[in-house]
N, C-alpha and C positions, 0 to 999 in steps of 0.2 A: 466336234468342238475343237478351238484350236487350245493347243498346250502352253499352259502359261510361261514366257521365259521367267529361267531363272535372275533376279537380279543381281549381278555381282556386287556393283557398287553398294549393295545394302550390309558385306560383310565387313571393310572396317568402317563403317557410320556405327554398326551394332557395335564393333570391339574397342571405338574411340567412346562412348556411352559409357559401357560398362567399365572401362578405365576411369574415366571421369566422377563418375560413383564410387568406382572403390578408393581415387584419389579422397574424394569428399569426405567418406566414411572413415578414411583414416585420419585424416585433418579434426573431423570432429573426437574420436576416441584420443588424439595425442594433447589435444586445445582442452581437452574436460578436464577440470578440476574440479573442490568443494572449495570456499575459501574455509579457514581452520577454525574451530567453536572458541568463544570466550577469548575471543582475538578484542584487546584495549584499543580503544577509538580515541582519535586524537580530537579534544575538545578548541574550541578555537573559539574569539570573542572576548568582550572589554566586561562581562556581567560580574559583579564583586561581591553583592549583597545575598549572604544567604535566606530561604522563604520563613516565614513567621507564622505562627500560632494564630487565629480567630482574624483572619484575614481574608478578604474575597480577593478571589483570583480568577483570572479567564484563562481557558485552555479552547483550544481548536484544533481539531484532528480533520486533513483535507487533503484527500487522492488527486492527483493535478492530471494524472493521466497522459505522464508523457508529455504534455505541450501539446497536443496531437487534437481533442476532440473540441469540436466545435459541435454547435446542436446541429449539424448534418451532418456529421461524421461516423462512417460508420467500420467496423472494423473488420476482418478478416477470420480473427481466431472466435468473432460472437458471432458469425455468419454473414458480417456485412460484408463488402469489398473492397475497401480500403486499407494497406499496409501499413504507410508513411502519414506521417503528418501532410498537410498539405504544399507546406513550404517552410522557408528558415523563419520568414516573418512571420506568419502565422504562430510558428511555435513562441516566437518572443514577444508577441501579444498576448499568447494564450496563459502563458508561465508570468508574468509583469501584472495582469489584471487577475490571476488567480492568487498570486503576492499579495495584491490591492486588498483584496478582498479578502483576506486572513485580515489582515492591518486594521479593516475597517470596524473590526469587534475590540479594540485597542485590546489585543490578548496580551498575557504574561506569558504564556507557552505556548507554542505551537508544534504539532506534529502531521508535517507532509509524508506523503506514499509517493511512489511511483515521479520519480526526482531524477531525468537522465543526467548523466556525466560526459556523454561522448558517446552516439548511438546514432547507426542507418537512421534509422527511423524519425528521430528528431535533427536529422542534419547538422551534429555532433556538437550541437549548443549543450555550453555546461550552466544546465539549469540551477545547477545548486548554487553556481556563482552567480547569477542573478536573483534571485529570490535574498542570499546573503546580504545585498546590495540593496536590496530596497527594504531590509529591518536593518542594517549598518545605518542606515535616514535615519530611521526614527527614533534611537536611542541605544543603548547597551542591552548585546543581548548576545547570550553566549550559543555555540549553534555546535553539534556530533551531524556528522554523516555516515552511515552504515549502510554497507552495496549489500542491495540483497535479488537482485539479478545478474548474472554477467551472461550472455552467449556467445557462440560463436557463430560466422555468419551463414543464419538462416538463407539458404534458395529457392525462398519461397512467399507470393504468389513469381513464378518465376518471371512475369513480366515487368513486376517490380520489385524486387527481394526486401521482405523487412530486415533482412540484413544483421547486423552484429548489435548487441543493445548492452549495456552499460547502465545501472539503474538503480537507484537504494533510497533509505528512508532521512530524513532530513529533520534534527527534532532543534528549535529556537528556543531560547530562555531568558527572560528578563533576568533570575535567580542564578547566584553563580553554580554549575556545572563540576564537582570536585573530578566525575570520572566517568567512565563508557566504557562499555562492554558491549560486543556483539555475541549474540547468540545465535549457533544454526539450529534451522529448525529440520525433524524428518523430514524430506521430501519424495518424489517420485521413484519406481524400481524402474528398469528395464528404460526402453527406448523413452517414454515418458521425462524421465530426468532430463531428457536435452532442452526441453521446457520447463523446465523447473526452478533453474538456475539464478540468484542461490540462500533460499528462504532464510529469513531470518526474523529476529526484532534487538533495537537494541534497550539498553536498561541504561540510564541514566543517575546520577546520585546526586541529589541538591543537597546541602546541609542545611538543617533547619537551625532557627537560632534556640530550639530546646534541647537539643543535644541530638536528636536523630535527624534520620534523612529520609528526603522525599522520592521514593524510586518512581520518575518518567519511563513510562516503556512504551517505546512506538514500534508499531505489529504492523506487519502486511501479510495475511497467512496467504497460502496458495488456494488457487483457483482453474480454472478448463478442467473439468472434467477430473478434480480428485477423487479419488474412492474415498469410503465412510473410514475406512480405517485409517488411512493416511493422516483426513482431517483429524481423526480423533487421537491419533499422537501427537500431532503437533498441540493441539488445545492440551494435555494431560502435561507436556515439557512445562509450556506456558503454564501454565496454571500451577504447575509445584513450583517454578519460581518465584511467583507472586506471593505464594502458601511461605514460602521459605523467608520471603525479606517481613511480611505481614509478622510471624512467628519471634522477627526479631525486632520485632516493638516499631517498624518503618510503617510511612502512610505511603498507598502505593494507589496509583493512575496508572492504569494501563487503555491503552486505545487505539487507534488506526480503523485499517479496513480489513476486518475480519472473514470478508467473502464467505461467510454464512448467515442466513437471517437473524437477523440481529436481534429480532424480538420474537423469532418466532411464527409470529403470523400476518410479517409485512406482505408477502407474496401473495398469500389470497386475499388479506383486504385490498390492497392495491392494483390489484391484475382479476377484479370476480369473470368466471369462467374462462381464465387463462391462465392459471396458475400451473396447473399442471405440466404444462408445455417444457415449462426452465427446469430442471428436475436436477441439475446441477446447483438452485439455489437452498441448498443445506439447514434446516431450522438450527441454531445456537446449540448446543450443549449444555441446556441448564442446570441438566443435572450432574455435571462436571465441576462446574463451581465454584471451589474451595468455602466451606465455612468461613463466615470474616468478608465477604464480600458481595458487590451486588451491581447489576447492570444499572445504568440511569439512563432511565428508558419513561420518565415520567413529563413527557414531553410540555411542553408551554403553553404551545400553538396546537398543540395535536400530530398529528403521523403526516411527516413529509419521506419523502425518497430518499434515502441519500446516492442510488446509484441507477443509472437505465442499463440496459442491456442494448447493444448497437450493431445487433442488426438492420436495424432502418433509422434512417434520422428522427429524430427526438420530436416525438407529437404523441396526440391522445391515446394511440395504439403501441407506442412503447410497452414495454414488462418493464419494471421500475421496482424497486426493495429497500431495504436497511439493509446494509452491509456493515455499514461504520455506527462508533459509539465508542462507549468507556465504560470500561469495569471500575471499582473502586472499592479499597478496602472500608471497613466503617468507622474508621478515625478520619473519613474524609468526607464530610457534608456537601454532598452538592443542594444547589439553592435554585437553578437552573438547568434546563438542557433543550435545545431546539436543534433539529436538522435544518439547515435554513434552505429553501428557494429560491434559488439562484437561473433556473431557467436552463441547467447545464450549458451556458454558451460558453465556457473557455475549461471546463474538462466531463468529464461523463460521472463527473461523482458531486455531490455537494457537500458542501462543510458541517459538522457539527459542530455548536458553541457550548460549552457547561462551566456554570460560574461555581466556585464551591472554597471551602474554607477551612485550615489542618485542625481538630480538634488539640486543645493543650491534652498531655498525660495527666491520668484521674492518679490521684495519691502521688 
């Protein structure tokens, strides 16, 4: 047999690699930060009026997903193959008609998820300045933004890197805004964290016109593959702060996409003999709860999705959940709640709407 030559040229290809890595690997431990907890969010908006007593109100909590998902899009980190969006125009169709489509429930509030600023992946449209712009149309409404992603840039799939992302919660108010607070939430240990980046929710203060305030709190908790304990610190932060403003005589709405089943047992009625499969979809924490409070989960229409999973483009064989909803203390009557049907064509999550109304103080 003959003797394999040695190849020379393969030793600096290997030590130009391993340079290149350890460049990386320092790039990302010098580029990591957290941003800092109970950091003041600059409120912005023409809203004056503060909310009222025995009053219907609509709220809509609604993941945009980036600008990115079209109902064939599928993604990378849920097993599909797609990084990026598909283009710049796509993402500003998909952010403009997912805009639309909050608007079309003529809501008082609104609370979006996943809202880039300047990211690879959405081709560094600043989605929050657009959405801004299409309720700036329709009347006074006072708007907080709270980043609750930042990374640095991802190299990977490396043939088309998702790249560096920029990303937070977006919350809209008919009702004037006195103030905002961002809250971090626990996130990821170890290598994990570089995915993590940088959970939060933030907490809103309306002034009602009976002398308290309405605390808005828009949540995006984490998601890929968190361990039970992780989730279950962040739900216990969450949930004493809601215990905490409840405690102090406020009516409190909390909502977004919780990225655990929302009710429990969307996953197997909605996926029968698939369920098991997603094992990262979390049942709710009910027993977490706080006394004073309660999901509205008494749906209108009955159990729609509010999110697919995208690994494959969006049809009958999707895994599909409740992710999204609203907690509410019991000074706050909801009268309504529906996940609406939207067909997922301009993000991978659908909207809930809940109409509901601040009880006056008894005595």
């Amino acid at each position: 047999m003959k003797n394999k030559r040695f190849r020379w040229w393969r030793i600096p290809l290997l030590l130009t690699l391993a340079l290149l890595l350890a460049v990386y690997i320092v790039y990302l431990l010098t580029t990591y930060h957290r941003i800092e907890d109970n950091l003041p969010l600059e409120v912005r908006g023409t809203a004056r009026e503060p909310a009222e007593t025995d009053k219907e109100y609509t709220i809509v909590s609604y993941n945009i997903g980036f600008g990115a998902y079209t109902a064939d899009f599928t993604f990378f980190m849920d097993g599909g193959k797609e990084s990026r969006a598909r283009s710049e125009e796509s993402v500003l169709n998909c952010v403009r008609e997912s805009a639309k489509t909050a608007l079309s429930f003529d809501p008082d509030f609104v609370l979006f998820q996943e809202v880039d600023t300047g990211s690879t992946r959405s081709y560094q449209v600043d989605e929050a300045q657009l959405i801004q712009e299409a309720f700036d149309a329709q009347g006074d409404f006072d708007s907080v933004f709270a980043q609750n992603y930042h990374s640095a840039y991802l190299f990977y799939p490396f043939t088309k890197p998702h790249g560096a992302s920029n990303s937070g919660l977006l919350t809209q108010s008919r009702a004037d805004i006195a103030s905002s607070l961002r809250r971090s939430l626990p996130i990821a240990s170890g290598l994990k964290k570089y995915l993590d980046l940088d959970r939060c929710y933030s907490v809103s203060r309306i002034p009602v016109a009976d002398g308290r305030e309405l605390i808005l709190v828009n949540a995006h908790l984490s998601a890929y593959g968190t361990n039970a304990g992780q989730g279950q610190a962040q739900m216990e932060q969450l949930f004493a702060d809601l215990k905490k403003e409840y405690e102090q005589g406020n009516y409190v709405i909390c909502g977004g996409d919780f990225n655990h089943d929302f009710t429990t047992n969307s996953k197997a009625l909605l996926n029968p003999g698939n369920a098991d499969t997603f094992s990262w979809c979390h049942p709710f924490p009910d027993e977490l709860i706080p006394a004073g409070f309660s999901k509205c989960t008494d749906y209108a229409d009955g159990l729609t999705a509010t999110t697919r999973n995208t690994d494959i483009p969006y049809g009958e064989d999707s895994f599909t959940a409740v992710l999204d909803g609203f907690l509410v203390s019991d000074n706050v009557k909801c009268s309504y709640v529906q996940n609406i049907d939207t067909g997922f064509l301009y993000t991978d999550h659908n909207p809930v709407v809940m109409r509901f109304a601040l009880s006056p103080a008894q005595g």
